[in-house]
N, C-alpha and C positions, 0 to 999 in steps of 0.2 A: 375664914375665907382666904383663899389663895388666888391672887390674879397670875394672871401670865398673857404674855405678850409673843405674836411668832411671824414667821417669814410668810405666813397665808394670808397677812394683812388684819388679822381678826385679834381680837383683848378676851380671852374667856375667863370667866369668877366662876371660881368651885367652892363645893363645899370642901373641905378637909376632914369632915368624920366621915364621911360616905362616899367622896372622891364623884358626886353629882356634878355637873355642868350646870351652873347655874342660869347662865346669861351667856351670851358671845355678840359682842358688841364689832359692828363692821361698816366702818366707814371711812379708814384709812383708806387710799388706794395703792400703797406700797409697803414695805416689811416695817415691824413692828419691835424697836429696838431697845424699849425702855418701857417701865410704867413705875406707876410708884403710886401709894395711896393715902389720902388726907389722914390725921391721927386720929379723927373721931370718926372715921372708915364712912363717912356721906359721899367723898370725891376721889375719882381716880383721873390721873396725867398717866398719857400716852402720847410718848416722842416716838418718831418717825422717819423711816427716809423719804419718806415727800417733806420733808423740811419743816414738818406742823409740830403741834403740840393739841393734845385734847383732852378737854376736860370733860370728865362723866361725872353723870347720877349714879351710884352707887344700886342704888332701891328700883331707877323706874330702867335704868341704862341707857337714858335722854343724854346724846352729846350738847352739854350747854353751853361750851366755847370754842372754834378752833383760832388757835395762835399763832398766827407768823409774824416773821421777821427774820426766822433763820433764812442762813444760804448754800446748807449742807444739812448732809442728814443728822438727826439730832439721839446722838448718844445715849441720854442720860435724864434721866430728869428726878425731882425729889420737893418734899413737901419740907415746909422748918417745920418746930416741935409743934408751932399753937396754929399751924396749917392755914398762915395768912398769906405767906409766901411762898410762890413756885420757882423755882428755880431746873436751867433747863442747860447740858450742855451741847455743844457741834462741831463738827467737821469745819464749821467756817472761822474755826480758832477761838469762839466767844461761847461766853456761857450770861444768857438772859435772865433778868429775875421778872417777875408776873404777879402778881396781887393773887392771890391763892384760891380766893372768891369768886371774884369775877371777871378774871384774867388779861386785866390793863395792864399794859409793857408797864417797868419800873425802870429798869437800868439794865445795862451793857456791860459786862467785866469783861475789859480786854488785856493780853499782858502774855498769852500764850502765844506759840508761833508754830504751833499744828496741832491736830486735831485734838479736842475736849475728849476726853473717853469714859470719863466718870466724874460724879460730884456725890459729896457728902453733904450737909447740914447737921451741925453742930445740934444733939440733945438739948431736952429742956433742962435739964442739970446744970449745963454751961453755965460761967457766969457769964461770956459776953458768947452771941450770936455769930459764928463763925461758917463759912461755909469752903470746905474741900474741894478742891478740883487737879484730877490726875489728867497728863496730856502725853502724846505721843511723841513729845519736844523733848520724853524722861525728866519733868519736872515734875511740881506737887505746889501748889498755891494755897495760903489760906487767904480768906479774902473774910473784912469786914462788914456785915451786912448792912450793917448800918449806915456806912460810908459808900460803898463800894472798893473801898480800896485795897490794893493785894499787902499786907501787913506780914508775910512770910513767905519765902521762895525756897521750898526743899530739894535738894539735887544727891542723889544717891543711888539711886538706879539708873542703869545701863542701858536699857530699851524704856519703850512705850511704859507708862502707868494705867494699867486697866482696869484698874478697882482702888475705891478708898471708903473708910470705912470708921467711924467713930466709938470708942468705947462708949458704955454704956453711962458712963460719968464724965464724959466729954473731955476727959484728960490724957488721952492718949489716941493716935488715928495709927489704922492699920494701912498697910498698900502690898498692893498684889503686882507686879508687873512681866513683860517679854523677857525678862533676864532670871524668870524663873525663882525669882526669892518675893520674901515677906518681910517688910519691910515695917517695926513700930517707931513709932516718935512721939515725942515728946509735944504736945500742942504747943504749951505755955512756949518753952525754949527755940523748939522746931528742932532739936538733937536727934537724930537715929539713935535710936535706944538700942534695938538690937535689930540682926538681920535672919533670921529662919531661911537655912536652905533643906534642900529634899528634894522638891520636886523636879522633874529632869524634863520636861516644856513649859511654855507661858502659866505665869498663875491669874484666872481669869475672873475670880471672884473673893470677895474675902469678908468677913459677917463674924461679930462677937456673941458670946453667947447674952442670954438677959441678965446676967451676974457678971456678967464682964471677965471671966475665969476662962473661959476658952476660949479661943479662935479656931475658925474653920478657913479652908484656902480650897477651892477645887482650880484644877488645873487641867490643859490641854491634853497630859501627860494621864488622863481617864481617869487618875485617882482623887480624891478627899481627905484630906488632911487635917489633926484637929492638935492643934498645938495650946501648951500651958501660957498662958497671955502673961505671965509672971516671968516664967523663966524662960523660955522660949523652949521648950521643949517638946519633941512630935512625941505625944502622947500615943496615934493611931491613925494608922493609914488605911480608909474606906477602899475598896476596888469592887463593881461587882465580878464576879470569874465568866470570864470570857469564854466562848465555843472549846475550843483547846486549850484551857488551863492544863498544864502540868505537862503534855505529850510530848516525848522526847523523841524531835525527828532525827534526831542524830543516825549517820549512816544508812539514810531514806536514799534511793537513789530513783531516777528519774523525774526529781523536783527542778525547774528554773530557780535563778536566782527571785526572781520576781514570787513564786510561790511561795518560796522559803520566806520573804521575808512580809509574805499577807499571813501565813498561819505562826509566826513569831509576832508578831501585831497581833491574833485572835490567842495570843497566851503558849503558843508553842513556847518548848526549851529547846536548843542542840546543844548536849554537851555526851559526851562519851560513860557510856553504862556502866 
């Protein structure tokens, strides 16, 4: 099953062999900016710009909670391994945790100083319960769940952090951010290991494979990226080909600037024959 979340206000579950619509769940009444889904796949969280959180039936597509507390729209949200704990980030600089069940507030982690834009939750591999949060402040927090306390403050990126993302052995977190790199560390330490550069706009998501061997980065820059998580090496770079891949307007006359530079966006070349 594949959920997704969009700007129509609606959650729809597909299947993935048959690319069916399953369900389309509608009861946000603003865009839909986050989902995430429980690990025994009964519960789905939907954050939102009405500042909610909601929790679904997987089976019946009964909303059985909504959550407030936020005071901005809510970025982010994610389930821990044993899907007791929701955790939820926002705009209003705080990232909420929620009882995963039956979505009583737990705690408030406060310590950023603008907006929440991503959160992780440490695997069940982990030996302690860790949970990620990338902010617009260009920081990176890990924070203890247990405590609530932020036990690491990562500073290495140059703009916003808009993705974070856990190895599959919870020994290493990836970050995607506005200064267009990828960014690994070291959990245990919090060291930047190493930094992946390529992409040439924001990197807006970033996802290990199930073996923990490759990373994926998509970016605003239309391409996909899949880098060796060892050595940091761009293995392959996805594009689909654009309207005018390859067409060389070189010496085209009667184009504006403005033309020239929509069918060089849709894969034009100008360079000389």
């Amino acid at each position: 099953m594949l959920i997704s979340g969009s700007a129509d206000h609606t959650v729809k579950l597909w299947d993935t062999t048959t690319g069916e619509c399953l369900r389309t769940l509608q009861e946000h009444p603003d865009r839909i900016d986050a989902v995430a889904l429980s690990s025994d796949g009964k519960r789905l969280a939907s954050g939102s710009a009405d500042q909610t959180i909601r929790l679904w039936d997987c089976t019946t597509g009964q909303c059985l909670r909504v959550l407030q507390g936020h005071t901005g729209s809510v970025f982010s949200v994610g389930f821990s391994a044993d899907g007791q704990i929701l955790a939820s980030a926002s705009a209003d600089q705080t990232i909420k945790l929620w009882d995963g069940v039956t979505g009583q507030f737990l705690n408030t982690l406060k310590g950023h100083t603008y907006w929440v834009l991503a959160i992780a939750l440490s695997p069940a591999s982990s030996p302690v319960s860790i949970l990620a949060s990338g902010s617009a402040d260009h920081t990176i927090r890990l924070w203890d769940l247990e405590t609530g306390q932020c036990v690491k403050t990562l500073s290495a990126h140059r703009q916003s952090v808009s993705s974070v993302r856990f190895s599959p052995d919870g020994q290493t977190l990836a970050s995607g951010g506005g200064d267009r790199t990828v960014k690994l560390w070291a959990v245990s330490t919090g060291q930047c290991l190493k930094t992946l550069q390529g992409h040439t706009h924001p990197v807006l998501c970033v996802s290990f494979s199930p073996n923990g061997q490759l990373l994926a980065s998509s970016s605003a820059d239309e391409t996909i990226k899949l880098w060796d998580a060892n050595t940091g090496d761009c293995l392959r770079t996805l594009r689909i080909d654009r309207p005018y891949e390859g067409m060389n307007i070189f010496g085209i006359r009667g184009l504006t600037t403005a033309q020239i530079a929509t069918l060089k966006s849709l894969g034009a070349v100008e360079h000389p024959l």
